[in-house]
Every structure is written in structure tokens, then in C-alpha cells.
C-alpha positions in Angstrom: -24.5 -7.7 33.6 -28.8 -7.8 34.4 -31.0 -6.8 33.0 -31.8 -3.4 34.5 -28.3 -2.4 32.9 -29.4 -3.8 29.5 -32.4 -1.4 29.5 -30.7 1.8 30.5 -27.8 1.2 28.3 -30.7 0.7 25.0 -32.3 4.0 26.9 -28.8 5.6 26.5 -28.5 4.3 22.7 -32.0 5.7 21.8 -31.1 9.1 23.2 -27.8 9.2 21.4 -29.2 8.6 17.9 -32.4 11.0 18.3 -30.1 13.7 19.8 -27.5 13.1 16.5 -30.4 13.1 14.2 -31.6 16.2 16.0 -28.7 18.0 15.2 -28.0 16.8 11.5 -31.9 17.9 11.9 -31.0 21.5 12.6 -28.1 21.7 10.2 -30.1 21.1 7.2 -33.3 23.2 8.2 -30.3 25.9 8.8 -29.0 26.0 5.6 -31.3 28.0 3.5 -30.9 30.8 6.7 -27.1 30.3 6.5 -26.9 30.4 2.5 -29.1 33.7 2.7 -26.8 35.4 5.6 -23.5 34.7 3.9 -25.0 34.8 0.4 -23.0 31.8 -0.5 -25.0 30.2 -3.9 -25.4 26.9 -4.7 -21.9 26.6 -5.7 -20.4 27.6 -2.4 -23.1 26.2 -0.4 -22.2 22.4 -2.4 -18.7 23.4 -1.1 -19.5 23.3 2.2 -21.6 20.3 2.3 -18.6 18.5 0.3 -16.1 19.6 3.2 -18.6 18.4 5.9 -18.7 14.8 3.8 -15.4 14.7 3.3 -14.5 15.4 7.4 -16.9 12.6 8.4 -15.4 10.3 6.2 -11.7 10.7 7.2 -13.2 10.6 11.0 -15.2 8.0 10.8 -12.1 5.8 9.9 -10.0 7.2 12.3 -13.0 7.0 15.1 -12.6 3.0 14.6 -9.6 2.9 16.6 -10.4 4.9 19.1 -13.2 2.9 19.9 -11.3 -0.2 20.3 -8.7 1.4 22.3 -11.0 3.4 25.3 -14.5 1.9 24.2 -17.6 3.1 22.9 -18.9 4.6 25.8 -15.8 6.8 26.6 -16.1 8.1 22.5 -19.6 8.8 23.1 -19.1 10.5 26.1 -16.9 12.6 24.4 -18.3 12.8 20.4 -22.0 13.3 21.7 -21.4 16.6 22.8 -19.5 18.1 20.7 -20.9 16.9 17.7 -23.6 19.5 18.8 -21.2 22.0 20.4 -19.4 22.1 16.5 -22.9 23.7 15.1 -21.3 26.8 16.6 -19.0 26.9 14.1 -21.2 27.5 11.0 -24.1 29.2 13.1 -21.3 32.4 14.0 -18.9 32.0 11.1 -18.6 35.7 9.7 -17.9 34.4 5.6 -17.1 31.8 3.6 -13.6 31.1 4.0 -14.4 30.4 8.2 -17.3 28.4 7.0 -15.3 26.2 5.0 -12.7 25.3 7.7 -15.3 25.1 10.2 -17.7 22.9 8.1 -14.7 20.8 8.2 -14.1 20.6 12.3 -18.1 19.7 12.3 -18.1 16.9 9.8 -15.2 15.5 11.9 -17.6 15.3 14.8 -19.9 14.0 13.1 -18.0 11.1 11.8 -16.7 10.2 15.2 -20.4 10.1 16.7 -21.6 8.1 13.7 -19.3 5.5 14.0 -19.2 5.3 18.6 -22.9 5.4 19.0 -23.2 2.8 16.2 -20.4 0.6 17.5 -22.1 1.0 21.0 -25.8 -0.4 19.7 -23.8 -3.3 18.4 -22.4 -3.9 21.7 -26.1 -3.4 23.7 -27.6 -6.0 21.0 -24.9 -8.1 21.7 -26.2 -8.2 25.4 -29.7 -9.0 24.6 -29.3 -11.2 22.5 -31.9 -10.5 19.9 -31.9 -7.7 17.4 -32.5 -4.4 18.4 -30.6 -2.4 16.2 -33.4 -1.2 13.5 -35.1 0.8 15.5 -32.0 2.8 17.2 -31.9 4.4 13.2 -35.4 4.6 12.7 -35.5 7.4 15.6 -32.6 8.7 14.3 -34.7 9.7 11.3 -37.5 11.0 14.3 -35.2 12.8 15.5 -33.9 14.8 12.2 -38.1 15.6 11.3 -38.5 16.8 14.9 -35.5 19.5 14.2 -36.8 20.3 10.9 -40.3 21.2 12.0 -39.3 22.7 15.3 -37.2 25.5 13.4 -40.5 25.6 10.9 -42.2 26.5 13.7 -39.8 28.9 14.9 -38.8 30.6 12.0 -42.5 31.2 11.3 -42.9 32.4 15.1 -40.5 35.1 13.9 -37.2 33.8 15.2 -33.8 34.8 14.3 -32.3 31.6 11.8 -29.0 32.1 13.6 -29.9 32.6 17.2 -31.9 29.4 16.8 -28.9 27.0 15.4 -26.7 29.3 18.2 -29.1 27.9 21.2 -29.2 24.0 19.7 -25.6 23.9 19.8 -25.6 25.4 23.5 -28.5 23.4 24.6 -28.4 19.5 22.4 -24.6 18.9 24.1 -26.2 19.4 27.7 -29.0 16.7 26.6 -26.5 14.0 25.7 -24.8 13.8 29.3 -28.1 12.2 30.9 -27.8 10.0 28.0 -24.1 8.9 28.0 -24.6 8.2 31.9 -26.7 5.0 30.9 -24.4 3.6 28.1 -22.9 0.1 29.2 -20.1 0.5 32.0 -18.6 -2.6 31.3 -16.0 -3.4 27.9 -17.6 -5.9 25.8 -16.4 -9.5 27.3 -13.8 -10.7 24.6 -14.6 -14.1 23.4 -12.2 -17.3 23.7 -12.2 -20.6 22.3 -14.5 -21.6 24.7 -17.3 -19.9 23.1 -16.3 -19.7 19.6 -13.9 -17.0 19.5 -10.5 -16.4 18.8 -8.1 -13.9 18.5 -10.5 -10.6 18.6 -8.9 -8.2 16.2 -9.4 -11.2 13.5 -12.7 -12.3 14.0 -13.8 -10.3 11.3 -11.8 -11.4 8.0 -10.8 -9.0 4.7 -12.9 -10.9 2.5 -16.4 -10.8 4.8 -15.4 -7.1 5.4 -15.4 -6.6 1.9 -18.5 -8.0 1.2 -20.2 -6.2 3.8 -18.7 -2.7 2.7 -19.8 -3.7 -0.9 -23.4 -4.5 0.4 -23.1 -1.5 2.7 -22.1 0.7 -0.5 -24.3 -0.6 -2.8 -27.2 0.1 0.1 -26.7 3.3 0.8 -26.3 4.3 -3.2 -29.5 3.0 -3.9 -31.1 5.1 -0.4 -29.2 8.1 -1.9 -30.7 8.1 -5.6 -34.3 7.4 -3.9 -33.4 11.1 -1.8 -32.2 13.2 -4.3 -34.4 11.8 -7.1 -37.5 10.8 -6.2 -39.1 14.0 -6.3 -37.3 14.7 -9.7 -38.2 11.9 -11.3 -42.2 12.1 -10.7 -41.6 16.1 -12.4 -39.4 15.3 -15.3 -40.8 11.7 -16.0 -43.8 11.4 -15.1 -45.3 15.1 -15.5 -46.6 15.2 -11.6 -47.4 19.0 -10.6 -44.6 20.6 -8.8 -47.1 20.0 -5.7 -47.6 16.6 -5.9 -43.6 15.5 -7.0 -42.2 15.4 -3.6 -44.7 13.3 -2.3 -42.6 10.5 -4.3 -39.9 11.3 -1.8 -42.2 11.3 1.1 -43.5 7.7 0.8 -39.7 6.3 0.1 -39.0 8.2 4.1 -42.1 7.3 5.6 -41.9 3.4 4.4 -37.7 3.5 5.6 -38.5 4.6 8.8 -41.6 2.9 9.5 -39.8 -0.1 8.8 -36.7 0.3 10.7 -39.2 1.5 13.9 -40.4 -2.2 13.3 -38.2 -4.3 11.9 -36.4 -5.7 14.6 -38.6 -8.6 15.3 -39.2 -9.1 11.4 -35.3 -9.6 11.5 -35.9 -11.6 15.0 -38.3 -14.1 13.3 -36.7 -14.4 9.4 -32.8 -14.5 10.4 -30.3 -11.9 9.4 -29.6 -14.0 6.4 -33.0 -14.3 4.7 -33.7 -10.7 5.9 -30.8 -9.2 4.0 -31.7 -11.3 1.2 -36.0 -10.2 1.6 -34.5 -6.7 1.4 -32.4 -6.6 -1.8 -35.2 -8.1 -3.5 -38.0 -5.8 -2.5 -35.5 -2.7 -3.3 -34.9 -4.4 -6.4 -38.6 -4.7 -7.2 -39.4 -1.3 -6.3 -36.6 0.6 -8.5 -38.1 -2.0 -11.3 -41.5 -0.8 -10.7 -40.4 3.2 -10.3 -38.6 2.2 -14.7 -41.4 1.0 -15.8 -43.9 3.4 -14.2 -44.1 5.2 -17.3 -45.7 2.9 -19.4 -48.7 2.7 -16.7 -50.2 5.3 -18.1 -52.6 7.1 -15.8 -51.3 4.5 -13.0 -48.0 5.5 -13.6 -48.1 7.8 -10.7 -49.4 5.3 -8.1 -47.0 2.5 -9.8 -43.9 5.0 -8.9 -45.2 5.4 -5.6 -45.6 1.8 -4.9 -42.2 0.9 -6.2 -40.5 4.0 -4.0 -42.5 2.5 -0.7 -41.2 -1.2 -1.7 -37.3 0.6 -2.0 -37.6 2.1 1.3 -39.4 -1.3 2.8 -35.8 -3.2 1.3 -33.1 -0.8 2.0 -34.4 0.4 5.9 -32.8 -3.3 6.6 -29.4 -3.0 5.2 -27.9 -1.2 7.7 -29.3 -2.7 11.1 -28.0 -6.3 9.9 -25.1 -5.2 8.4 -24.0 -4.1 11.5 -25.9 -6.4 13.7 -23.3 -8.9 11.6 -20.3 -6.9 12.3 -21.2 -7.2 16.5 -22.2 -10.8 15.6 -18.0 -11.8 15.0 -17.6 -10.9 19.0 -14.6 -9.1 19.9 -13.5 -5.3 19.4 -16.2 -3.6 16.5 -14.7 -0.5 16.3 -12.6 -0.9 12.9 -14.7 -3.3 11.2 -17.5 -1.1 12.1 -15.5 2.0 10.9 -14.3 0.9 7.6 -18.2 -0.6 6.6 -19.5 2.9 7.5 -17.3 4.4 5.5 -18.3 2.4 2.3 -21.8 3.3 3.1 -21.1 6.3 3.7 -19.5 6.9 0.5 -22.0 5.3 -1.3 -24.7 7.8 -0.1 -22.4 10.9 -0.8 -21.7 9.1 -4.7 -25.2 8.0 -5.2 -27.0 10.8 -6.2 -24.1 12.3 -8.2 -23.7 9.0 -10.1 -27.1 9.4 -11.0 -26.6 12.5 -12.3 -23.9 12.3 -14.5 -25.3 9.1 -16.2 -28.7 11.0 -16.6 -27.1 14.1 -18.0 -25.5 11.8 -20.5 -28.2 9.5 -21.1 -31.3 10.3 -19.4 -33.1 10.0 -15.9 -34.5 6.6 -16.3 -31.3 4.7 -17.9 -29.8 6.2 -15.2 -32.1 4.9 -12.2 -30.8 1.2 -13.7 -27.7 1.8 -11.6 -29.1 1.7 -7.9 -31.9 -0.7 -9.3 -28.9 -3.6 -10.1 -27.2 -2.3 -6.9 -30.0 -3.0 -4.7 -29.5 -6.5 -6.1 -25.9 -6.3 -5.1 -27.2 -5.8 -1.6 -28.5 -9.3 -1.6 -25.6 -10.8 -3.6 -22.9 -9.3 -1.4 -24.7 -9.3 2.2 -26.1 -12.4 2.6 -23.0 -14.8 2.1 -21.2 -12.3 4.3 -24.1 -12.5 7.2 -24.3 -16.7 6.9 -20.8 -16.7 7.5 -20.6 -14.5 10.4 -23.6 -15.8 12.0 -23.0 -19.5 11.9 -19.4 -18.9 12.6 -20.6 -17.0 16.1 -24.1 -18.2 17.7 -26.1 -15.3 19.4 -25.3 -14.9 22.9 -27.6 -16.0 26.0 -30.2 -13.1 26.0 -29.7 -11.1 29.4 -32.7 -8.7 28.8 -36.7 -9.1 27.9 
């Protein structure tokens, strides 16, 4: 493989994961449209986002599989599109009970996508030879603001909230064909003993995987607190004016995808090991600094700030080396891949309900403890797991600048 097919295949890769957070983009700036049209509630409307969790999960497991059977590239070809196309389904469902079995069909889309596009970066880093993978999620994140302010814009143009999710799901699956025609042609070359590998379907064993999913879990529970309760915490804790509370939120998301826009050659120059390792700390250190904000008196505003910046610095790591140690085992990704998604996954759907339950029982600080020591699980958990995959597997040849 040259070069020249390196480049358009990480071309391919971009588009894929700014066209998938495009459309997660347009599914949550369509919600408050779609919960005023079917006058669903909160309690109906949590429904629904439950049974679109819950159908990513189950896919995502099963998409593992299918990747190592046809390959990335044919899932992508396949899951890119209709990931978008399954918008269709919410945007025209006529009540609540079509809605539910629909938000179903889409979450099983997106679950299939998630796990294809990510098993395919894994496989284009694997032919440069140097990590690439942070920034693939950090446009992901572009790629979700760019749908949330186009249908701002819209909406205040005087567009129609359902013609607008009708013409993303026509038009977004049409934009992923130029990008699927510049994924990798080729099946990742299987390594022998000649290189370091063995028997592929192995290379990854139960114990690293567990340690990965833990660190994966533990990850995305800490990125899921900082989402739902940034903004809450600077309102209930620290008295900020209802204006000024989300901004807590804001400088967790800028700092997470600032960082993964950047952080490949930070990963490039430190190791996977010691980057995994840099990262659990800072998070660590930031949910420390967002406790004991408080007691900062009239700092206690910019001390929660700093420590929110410092979580999203830590955790907009996990992810790219986790995986980047998956890819790093050499042979078919596609399960391993699957079953640490999933623990992240599920970590970011329990996260900010954990919280919840041990603030409404405690309070909102105590409970804020629990993705602070988990961020300290990422370092625990990941870096052993990372060491032993990356010494156990040298990084190929680079093929690509």
C-alpha cells in the first residue's frame, strides 16, 4: 500500500466521523421540535433516548463480527448511510408508540457505524504508523456543533423542525459515498510469527480486554458526569447565574476537543503508555479541583472552571489510545474493538445517572467523588493494559508522512 492510499483512506475516515457526528448533531438539535410535535414530556422523551442507547449497545456488539468477517470498509459502506437514512424514522413517526420502535432501528445504526468507522481508523493508523486516531473524534465533536448551529440557524430563518431532520436524512447518506470510496481497499495484512504475531483472533487476551473495557468505562463515566453536570453543579453549588452555569460545561467541550484536534503528536512524542497515565491524572486533578471549588470562595468559580478544562484535557485521550492499543495487537479489531466500545459506551449512558442517584441521596459534591476516583481508574486500568499490548507488538514501518 503507498502512501497516496494512506491519505485518501484518513480523508475517508475524517468524513465518516464528521458526517456521524453531523447526524447525532441533528438528532439532538431535533429533539425539543420532536418532543413539542408529539408532545411526548420528559418522561417519554427519556424513553426514547433509553431505546436508542439501548439499540447501539446491542449493535455495537454484534457489529464486531461483522467487521471481522467482510471488513471495515464493506460495514461502513453499508452503516454510513443508513445511519443517516434511519433519522427518517423519528423525523415522520406519527406518535409515540412508532417513535419508540423506530428510535430503536436508529440506535441500531448507530451502534454499527460507531464501532466500523472506529475499527477502520484503527486499521489506517496501523498503516502510518504513528498515531492518528485523536483527531478522527475531535471532528466528530466538529461535526455534532456544525448540526446544532446549522438548525439554529434554520429554525430561526423560519424553517419547519421536521422538514429540516426529513432533508438531513435524504441528503447526509448521499455525503458518505464519496467518503466510503477512499476507505482502505485492502484487509488489514494478518500478522505471523515473523513479525510478532500469532494466531489473530487471540492477539488480544480476556484479561487486557478487561482492563481496557474497565479503563474504557471508567473514562467515559467520568466524560458523562462532566456533561450532564457541569452546568448543574456551578447553579446548585456554586450559586453561578443561570447565564453564566453552562459555561462550566462549555470549557469541559472546548478543552476535550481542542485536545483530541491536537493530541496525536502529544501521544506521538510521550508514548501510549505515559499518555494514558498523563491523562487519568490531569482528570483526576481536575474533578479534585471542581470538590474543592467551594471553599475558594470568590475564586471558586474560576477554580471549577479550571478543574473542568483540566477533566476534558485528561479524558479527550482515553479513547484514541485505547483504541490505538486495540489496533496495536495486529490482527482482526472488530470484536475487541466492539466489546471495549460497549464498556464505554455504557459507562457514558450510567455516568450521569450514577451521579444522580448518589446526589439525591447524599448530595451533588459526595457524589462527583465517584467519576473523580474513576478518572484514577483510567490510569490504573489503562496503562498496564497499553504496556503490554505495545511492547508485545512494535509499531509497524510508517507507509505515510
Amino acid at each position: 500500500m503507498n502512501k497516496i492510499d494512506a491519505r485518501r483512506a484518513r480523508i475517508g475516515v475524517f468524513g465518516f466521523f464528521v458526517l456521524s457526528g453531523f447526524v447525532m448533531g441533528l438528532w439532538a438539535a431535533g429533539l425539543p421540535s420532536l418532543n413539542e410535535r408529539l408532545d411526548l414530556g420528559p418522561g417519554r422523551l427519556g424513553s426514547v433516548l433509553l431505546l436508542v442507547s439501548g439499540g447501539a449497545l446491542v449493535s455495537m456488539l454484534a457489529a464486531g463480527p461483522l467487521v471481522d468477517r467482510f471488513s471495515s470498509r464493506v460495514v461502513c459502506w453499508f452503516a454510513g448511510p443508513v445511519s443517516a437514512l434511519a433519522l427518517l424514522g423519528p423525523a415522520l413517526a406519527p406518535g409515540y408508540g412508532a417513535l419508540a420502535a423506530l428510535a430503536v432501528l436508529f440506535g441500531l445504526a448507530l451502534g454499527v457505524v460507531e464501532v466500523a468507522m472506529n475499527a477502520h481508523s484503527v486499521e489506517v493508523e496501523r498503516r502510518y504508523g504513528r498515531p492518528i486516531i485523536s483527531a478522527f473524534h475531535g471532528t466528530w465533536s466538529l461535526g455534532g456543533a456544525a448540526a446544532g448551529a446549522l438548525t439554529a440557524l434554520a429554525l430561526g430563518a423560519g424553517a419547519d423542525a421536521q422538514v429540516l431532520l426529513v432533508a438531513g436524512a435524504v441528503v447526509v447518506p448521499l455525503l458518505f459515498v464519496p467518503a466510503s470510496r477512499l476507505l482502505l481497499k485492502d484487509p488489514p495484512a494478518q500478522p505471523g510469527p515473523e513479525n510478532g504475531g500469532d494466531r489473530p483472533a487471540r492477539a488480544v487476551g480476556w484479561w487486557l480486554l478487561g482492563l481496557l473495557g474497565l479503563a474504557a468505562f471508567a473514562g467515559h463515566l467520568a466524560e458523562g458526569a462532566a456533561i450532564d453536570w457541569a452546568a448543574l453543579h456551578a447553579r446548585w453549588i456554586l450559586d453561578a447565574d443561570p447565564a453564566a452555569a453552562p459555561l462550566a460545561y462549555t470549557v469541559f467541550a472546548v478543552a476535550m476537543t481542542t485536545v483530541r484536534l491536537l493530541g496525536d503528536p502529544i501521544r506521538a512524542r510521550l508514548g501510549s503508555e505515559r499518555t494514558i497515565r498523563l491523562a487519568g491524572l490531569l482528570a483526576t486533578c481536575g474533578y479534585a479541583l471542581v470538590l474543592v471549588s467551594p471553599a475558594a470562595g470568590a475564586l471558586a468559580t474560576v477554580c471549577a472552571w479550571t478543574g473542568w478544562a483540566l477533566a476534558g484535557v485528561g479524558l479527550a485521550t482515553v479513547v484514541p489510545v485505547i483504541f490505538s492499543a486495540v489496533g496495536a495487537a495486529g490482527g482482526p479489531v472488530g470484536k475487541a474493538l466492539a466489546l471495549v466500545t460497549a464498556c464505554g459506551y455504557t459507562g457514558l449512558l450510567a455516568g450521569p445517572a450514577i451521579v444522580g442517584y448518589v446526589a439525591e441521596s447524599f448530595s451533588l459534591p459526595v457524589a462527583l467523588i465517584v467519576p473523580g476516583v474513576l478518572s484514577a481508574v483510567v490510569a490504573l486500568a489503562g496503562a498496564p493494559s497499553v504496556r503490554a499490548l505495545t511492547r508485545k507488538n512494535p509499531a509497524p514501518v510508517p507507509v505515510a508522512d
